[in-house]
C-alpha positions in Angstrom: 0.0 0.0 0.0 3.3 2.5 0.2 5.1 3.5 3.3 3.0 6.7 4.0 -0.7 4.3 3.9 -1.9 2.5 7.4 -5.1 2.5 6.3 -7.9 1.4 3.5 -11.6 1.5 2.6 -13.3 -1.5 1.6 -15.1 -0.2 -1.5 -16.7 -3.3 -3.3 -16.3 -6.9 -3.2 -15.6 -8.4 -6.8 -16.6 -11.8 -5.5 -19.0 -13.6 -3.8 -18.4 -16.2 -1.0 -18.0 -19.5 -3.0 -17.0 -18.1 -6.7 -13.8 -19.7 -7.9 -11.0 -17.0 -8.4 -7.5 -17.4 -10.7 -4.7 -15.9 -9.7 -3.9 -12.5 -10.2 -7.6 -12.0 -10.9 -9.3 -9.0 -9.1 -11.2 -9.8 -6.1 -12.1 -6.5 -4.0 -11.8 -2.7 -5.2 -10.4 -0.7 -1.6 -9.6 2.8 -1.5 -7.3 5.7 0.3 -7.2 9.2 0.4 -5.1 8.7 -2.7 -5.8 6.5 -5.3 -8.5 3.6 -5.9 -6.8 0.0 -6.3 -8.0 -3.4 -7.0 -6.4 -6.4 -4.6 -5.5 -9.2 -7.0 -5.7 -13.0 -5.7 -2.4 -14.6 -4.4 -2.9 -18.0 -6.0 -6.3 -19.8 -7.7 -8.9 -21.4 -5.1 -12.1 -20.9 -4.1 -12.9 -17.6 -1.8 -14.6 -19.4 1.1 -15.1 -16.1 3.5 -15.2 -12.6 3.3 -14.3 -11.1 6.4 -15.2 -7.9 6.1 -17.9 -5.9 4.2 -17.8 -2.6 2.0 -17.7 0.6 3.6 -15.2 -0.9 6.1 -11.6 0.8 7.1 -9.7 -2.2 7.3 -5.7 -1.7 8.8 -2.7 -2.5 6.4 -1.5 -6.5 7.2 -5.2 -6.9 8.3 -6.6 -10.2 6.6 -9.6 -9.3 4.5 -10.5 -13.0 3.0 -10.0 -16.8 3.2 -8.9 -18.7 -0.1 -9.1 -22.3 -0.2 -6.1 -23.3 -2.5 -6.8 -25.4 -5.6 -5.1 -28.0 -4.4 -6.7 -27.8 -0.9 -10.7 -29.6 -0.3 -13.1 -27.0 -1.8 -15.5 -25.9 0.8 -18.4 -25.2 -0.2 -20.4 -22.0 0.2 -21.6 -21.3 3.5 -25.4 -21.9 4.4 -27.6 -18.8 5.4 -27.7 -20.2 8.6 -23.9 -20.2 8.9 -24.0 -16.7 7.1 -26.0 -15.5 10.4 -24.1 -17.4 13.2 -21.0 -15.5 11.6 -22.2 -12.2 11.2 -20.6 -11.0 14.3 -17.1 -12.4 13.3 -17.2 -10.3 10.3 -17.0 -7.1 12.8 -13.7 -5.4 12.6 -12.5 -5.6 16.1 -10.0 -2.4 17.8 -7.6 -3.9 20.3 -4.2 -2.3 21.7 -2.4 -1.1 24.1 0.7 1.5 25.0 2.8 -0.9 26.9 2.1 -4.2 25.2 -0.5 -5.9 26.7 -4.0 -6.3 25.2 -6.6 -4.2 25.9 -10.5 -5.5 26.0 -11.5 -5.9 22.2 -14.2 -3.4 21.3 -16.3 -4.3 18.1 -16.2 -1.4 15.3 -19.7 -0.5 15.7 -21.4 2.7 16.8 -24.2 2.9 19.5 -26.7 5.2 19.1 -24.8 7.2 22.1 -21.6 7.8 20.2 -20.7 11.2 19.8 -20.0 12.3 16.6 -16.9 13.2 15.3 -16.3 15.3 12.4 -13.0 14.1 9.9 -12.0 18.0 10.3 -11.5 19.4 13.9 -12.0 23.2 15.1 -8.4 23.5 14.4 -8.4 22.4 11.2 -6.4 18.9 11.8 -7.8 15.9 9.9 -8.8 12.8 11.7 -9.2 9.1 9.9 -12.1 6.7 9.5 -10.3 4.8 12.0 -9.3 7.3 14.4 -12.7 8.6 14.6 -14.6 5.2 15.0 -12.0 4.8 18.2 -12.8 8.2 19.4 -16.6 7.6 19.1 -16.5 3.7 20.8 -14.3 5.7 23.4 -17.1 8.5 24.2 -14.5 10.9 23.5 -16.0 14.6 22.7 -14.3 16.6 19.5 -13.1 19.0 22.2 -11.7 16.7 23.8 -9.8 14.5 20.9 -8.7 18.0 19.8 -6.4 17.5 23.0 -4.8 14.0 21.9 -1.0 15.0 21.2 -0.5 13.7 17.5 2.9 12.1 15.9 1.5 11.8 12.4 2.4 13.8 9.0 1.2 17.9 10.1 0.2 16.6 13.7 -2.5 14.3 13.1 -3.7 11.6 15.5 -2.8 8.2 14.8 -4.3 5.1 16.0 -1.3 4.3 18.5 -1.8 8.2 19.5 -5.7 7.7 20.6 -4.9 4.1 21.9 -2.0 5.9 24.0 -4.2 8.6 25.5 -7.4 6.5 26.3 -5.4 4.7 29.4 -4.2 8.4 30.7 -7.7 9.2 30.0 -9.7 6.3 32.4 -6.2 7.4 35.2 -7.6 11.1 35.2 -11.1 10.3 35.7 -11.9 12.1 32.9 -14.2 9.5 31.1 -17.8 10.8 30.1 -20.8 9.5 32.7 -23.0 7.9 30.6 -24.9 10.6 28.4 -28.1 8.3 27.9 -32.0 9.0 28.5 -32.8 7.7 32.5 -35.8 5.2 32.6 -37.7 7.9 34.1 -37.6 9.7 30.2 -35.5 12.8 32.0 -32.8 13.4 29.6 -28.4 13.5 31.2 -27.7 17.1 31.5 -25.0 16.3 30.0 -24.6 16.5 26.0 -22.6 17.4 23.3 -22.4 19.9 20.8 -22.4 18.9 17.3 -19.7 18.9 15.3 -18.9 21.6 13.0 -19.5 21.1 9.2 -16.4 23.0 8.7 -13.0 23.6 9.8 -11.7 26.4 12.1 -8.3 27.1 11.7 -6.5 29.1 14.7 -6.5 33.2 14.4 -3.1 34.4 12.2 -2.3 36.0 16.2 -1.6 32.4 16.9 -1.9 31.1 20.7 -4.8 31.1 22.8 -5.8 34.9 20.9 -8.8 33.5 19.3 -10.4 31.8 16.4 -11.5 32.0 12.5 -14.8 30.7 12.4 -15.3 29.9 8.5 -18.9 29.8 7.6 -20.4 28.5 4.5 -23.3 30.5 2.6 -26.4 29.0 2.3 -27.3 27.5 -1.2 -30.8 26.6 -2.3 -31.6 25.1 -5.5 -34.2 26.3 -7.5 -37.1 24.4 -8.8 -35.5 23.2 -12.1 -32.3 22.8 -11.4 -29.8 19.3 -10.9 -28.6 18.3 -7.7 -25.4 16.1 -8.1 -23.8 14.5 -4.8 -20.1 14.6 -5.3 -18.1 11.3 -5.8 -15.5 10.7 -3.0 -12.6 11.8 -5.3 -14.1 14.9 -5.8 -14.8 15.2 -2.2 -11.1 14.5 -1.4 -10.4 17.0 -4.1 -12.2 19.8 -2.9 -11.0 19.6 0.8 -7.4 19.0 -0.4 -7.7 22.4 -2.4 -9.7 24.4 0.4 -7.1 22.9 3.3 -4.0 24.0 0.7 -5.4 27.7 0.4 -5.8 28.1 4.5 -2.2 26.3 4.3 -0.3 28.3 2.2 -0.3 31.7 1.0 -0.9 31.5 -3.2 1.5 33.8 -5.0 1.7 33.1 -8.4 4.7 34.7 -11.5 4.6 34.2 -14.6 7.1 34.4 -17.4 6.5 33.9 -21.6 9.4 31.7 -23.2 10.0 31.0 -26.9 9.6 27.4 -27.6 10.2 27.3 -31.3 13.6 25.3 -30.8 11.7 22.5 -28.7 8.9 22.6 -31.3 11.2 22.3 -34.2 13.4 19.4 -32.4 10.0 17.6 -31.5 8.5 17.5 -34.9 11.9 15.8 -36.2 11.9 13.4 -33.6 8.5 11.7 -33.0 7.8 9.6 -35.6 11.4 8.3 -34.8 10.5 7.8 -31.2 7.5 6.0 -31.9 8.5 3.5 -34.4 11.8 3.1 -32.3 10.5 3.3 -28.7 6.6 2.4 -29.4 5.7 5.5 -27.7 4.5 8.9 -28.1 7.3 11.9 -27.4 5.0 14.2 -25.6 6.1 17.6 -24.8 5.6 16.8 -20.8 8.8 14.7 -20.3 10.6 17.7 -22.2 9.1 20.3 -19.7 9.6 17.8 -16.7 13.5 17.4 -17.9 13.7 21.1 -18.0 12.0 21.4 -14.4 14.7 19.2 -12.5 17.4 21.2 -14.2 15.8 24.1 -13.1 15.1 22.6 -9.5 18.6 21.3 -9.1 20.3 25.0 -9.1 17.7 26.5 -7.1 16.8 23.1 -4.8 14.7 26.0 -2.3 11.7 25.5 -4.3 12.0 21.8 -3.5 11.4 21.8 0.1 8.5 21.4 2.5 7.3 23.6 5.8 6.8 21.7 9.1 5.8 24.6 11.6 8.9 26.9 12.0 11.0 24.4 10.3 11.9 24.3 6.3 12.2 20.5 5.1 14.6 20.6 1.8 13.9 17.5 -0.1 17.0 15.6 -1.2 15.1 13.8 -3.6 12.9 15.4 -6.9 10.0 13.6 -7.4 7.8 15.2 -9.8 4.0 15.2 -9.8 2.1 15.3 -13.3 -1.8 16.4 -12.9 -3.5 14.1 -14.6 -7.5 14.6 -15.7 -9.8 11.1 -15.6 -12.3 10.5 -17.6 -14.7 11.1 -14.8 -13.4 14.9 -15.0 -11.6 14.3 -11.7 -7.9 14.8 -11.5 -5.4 12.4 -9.8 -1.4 13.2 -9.2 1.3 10.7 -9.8 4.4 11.0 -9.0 8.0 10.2 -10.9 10.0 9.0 -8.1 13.9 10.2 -8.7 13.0 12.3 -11.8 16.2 13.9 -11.9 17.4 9.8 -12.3 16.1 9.2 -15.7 16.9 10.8 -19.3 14.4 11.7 -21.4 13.7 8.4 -23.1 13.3 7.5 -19.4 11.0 9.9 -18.6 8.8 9.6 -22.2 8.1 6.3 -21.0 7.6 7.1 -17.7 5.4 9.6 -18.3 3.1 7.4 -20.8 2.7 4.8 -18.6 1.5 6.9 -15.3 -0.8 8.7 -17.4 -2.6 6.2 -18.7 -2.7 4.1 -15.9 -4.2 6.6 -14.3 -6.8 7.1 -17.1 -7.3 2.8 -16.1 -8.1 3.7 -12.4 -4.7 0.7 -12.0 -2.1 3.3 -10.0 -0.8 1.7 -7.3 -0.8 3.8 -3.6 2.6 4.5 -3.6 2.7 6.0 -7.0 0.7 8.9 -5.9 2.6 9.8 -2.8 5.8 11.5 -1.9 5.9 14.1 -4.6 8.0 17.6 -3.6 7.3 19.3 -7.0 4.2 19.4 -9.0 3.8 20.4 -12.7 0.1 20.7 -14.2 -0.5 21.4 -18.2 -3.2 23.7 -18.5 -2.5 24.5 -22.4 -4.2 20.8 -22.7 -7.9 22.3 -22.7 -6.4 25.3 -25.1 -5.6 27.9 -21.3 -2.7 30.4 -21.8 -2.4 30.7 -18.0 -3.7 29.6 -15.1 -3.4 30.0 -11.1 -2.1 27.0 -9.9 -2.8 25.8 -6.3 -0.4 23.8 -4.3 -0.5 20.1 -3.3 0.3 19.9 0.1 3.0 19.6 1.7 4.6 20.7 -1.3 5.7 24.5 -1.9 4.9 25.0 -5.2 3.6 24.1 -8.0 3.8 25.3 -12.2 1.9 25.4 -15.2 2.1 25.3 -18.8 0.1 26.9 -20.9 -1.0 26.6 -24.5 1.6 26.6 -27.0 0.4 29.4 -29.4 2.2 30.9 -32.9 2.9 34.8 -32.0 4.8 37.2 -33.9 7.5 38.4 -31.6 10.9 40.5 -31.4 14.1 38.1 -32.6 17.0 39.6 -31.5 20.3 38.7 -33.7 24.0 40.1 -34.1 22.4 42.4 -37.5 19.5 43.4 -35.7 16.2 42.9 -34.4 13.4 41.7 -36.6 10.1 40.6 -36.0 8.9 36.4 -37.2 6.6 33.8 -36.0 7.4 32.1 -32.9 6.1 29.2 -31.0 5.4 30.9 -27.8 4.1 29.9 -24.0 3.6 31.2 -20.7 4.8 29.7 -17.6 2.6 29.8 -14.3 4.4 29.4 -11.0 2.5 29.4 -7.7 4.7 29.2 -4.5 4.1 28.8 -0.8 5.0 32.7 0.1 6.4 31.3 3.6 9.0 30.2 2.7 9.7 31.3 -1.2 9.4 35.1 -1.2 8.9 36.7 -4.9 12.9 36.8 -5.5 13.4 32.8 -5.8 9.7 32.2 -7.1 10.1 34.6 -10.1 14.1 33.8 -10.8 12.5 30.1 -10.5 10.0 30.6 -13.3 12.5 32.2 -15.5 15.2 30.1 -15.2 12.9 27.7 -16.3 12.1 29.4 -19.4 15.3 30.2 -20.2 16.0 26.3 -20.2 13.6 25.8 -22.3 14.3 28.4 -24.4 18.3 27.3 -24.9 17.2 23.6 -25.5 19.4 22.5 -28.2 17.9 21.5 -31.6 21.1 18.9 -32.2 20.5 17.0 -29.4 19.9 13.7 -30.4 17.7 11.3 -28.4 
């Protein structure tokens, strides 16, 4: 699932209990807050038990199914009266400790006391499926998880975190009385607020000065129009982007290069690629070459902010936004970019893309990127604004690359002629890259580009 993945949604079973699966073949469709993925089957058998259902988080190493090898006694599928007596055993179960022993197993279900907990807290920090099923088996208030010290990536809670504090918790007394009705009908005087439908993020004073309370407008639909409900990648979308712009403070530069050299060079070159290669030469992995050239003497743009502290990446892994078919967009990353020539990265590119296009990325193929470059000049945009994938401190765009009639300057003069020409859209984190290194950034790219040599062979 990748280092960076503890987690996974059970989104639908591709078998039933019973059906005889090949190996390799798909068997269950699970998903993460990165990328959708289908879990093949280790060897051929029959799939006797499914032990869990959809809509479940399940932990990485956490067994999902039982196979019966092909060489094994097939058993057969079980009877709806066995289907009932095991319905409880298909119950995800929470058990741990923060000294090693086991703690009383608590099944993964929610009682129609459980407080709920929102996946964003008043301070903005993000909480798992599995966190938050903890927190409400545990009676724990938002308020009061909003108090759990947290050791994961931009201080979240993790499950060892929650598991940690619950036995501190029961030591301090501080465990809820029970908050249900009294026989009598009286209801506890105690209840809880309800969570908020968005997140708060601490005043720009910092400290105990006050809050931002962020409220969302009120929309009501009139009589003839749609109502879609978003998908869960647009979800994940659209609170990635919202979280990035309370993050990071957007400044974008831009900067127009000449890109008749690269135009000229590509045109020469791609019908050798293809029959030599089998692949199209794209103008991406050119732009991508250029971008680690451009990274690697000013390696300041590569880095990451951890509170106070500025993370400089040693490696250049490259993210190329990708659009789905859906109209969704998905991120995947070139590990060691600045590894791979530009046969490397043709291919490279090619294969991610469509891939992604097949919804058949793999977890760890999304993740880790320091550098993101997006190509708006695909839907015919000269420019666009960029915004930052997170933790990442910046991001660019290409635009559309357009014929103009621009100013050639030579040793006998200046004259105008037709040039290929583009602009170059570079949105930085203005923390930690102030308009001096964002704007030199942008234009040492384009004057990469603009030098690319036409002799080059490839």
């Amino acid at each position: 699932m990748g280092e960076s993945v503890a987690e996974a949604t059970i989104v639908k079973w591709l078998k039933e209990e019973g059906d005889e699966i090949e190996a390799d073949e798909p068997i269950i469709e699970i998903a993460t807050d990165k990328v959708d993925s289908e879990v093949p089957a280790p060897e051929d058998g029959v799939l006797v038990k499914r032990l869990c259902e959809e809509g479940d988080v399940v932990e990485v190493g956490h067994p999902i199914a039982i196979i019966k090898s092909a060489g094994d006694e097939t058993q057969s599928k079980p009877t709806p009266s066995e289907e009932k007596s095991s319905e409880s055993e298909k119950k995800a179960e929470v058990s741990s400790s923060s000294n090693g022993s086991e703690k009383a197993s608590t099944p993964a279900t929610v009682s129609n006391s459980a407080v709920a907990i929102s996946k964003d807290g008043p301070s903005g920090r993000f909480y798992s499926p599995l966190v938050r099923n903890i927190a409400q088996q545990e009676g724990l208030s938002m308020d009061e998880l909003e108090q759990v010290p947290g050791s994961g990536m931009e201080g979240r809670v993790t499950k060892n975190d929650i598991l940690s504090y619950l036995p501190k918790r029961e030591e301090n007394g501080s465990a809820p009385q029970d908050t249900k009705e009294k026989s009598t009908g009286e209801k506890s005087e105690k209840s809880e607020a309800p969570a908020p439908k968005q997140p708060v993020p601490q005043a720009a004073t910092g400290g105990e000065a006050g809050t931002l309370t962020i409220k969302t407008p009120k929309v009501v639909p009139g009589p003839d129009d749609e109502i879609i409900e978003m998908d869960r990648m647009r979800k994940m979308i659209s609170e990635h982007m919202v979280t990035s712009k309370h993050v990071s403070p957007h400044v974008t530069s831009y900067v127009e290069a000449d890109l008749t050299n690269i135009v000229n060079w590509r045109n020469k070159w791609k019908n050798k690629f293809q029959e030599r290669e089998g692949e199209k030469l794209t103008f991406t992995p050119i732009f991508i070459e250029a971008l680690v050239k451009a990274i690697k003497e000013m390696p300041m743009v590569n880095v990451s902010t951890d509170g106070t502290k500025i993370i400089k990446r040693k490696h250049i892994n490259i993210g190329m936004a990708t659009a789905l078919p859906s109209g969704n967009l998905i991120v995947p990353v070139i590990h060691d970019a600045d590894q791979l020539n530009l046969v490397g990265l043709a291919k490279r590119v090619n294969d991610l893309a469509k891939r992604a296009r097949e919804n058949k990325l793999l977890p760890e193929e999304v993740q880790r990127g320091t550098y993101t470059i997006t190509n708006v000049g695909t839907f015919g945009n000269v420019m666009g604004t960029p915004i930052i994938s997170q933790p990442q401190a910046a991001v660019m765009a290409v635009g559309a690359i357009r014929k103009k009639p621009a100013v050639i300057e030579t040793e006998q003069g200046d004259f105008i002629g037709i040039r290929n020409m583009m602009f170059l859209s570079h949105s930085y984190d203005h923390r930690v890259i102030d308009g001096a290194l964002g704007g030199s950034f942008v234009r040492k790219l384009g004057d990469i580009l603009e030098q690319f040599d036409v002799n080059r062979e490839i």
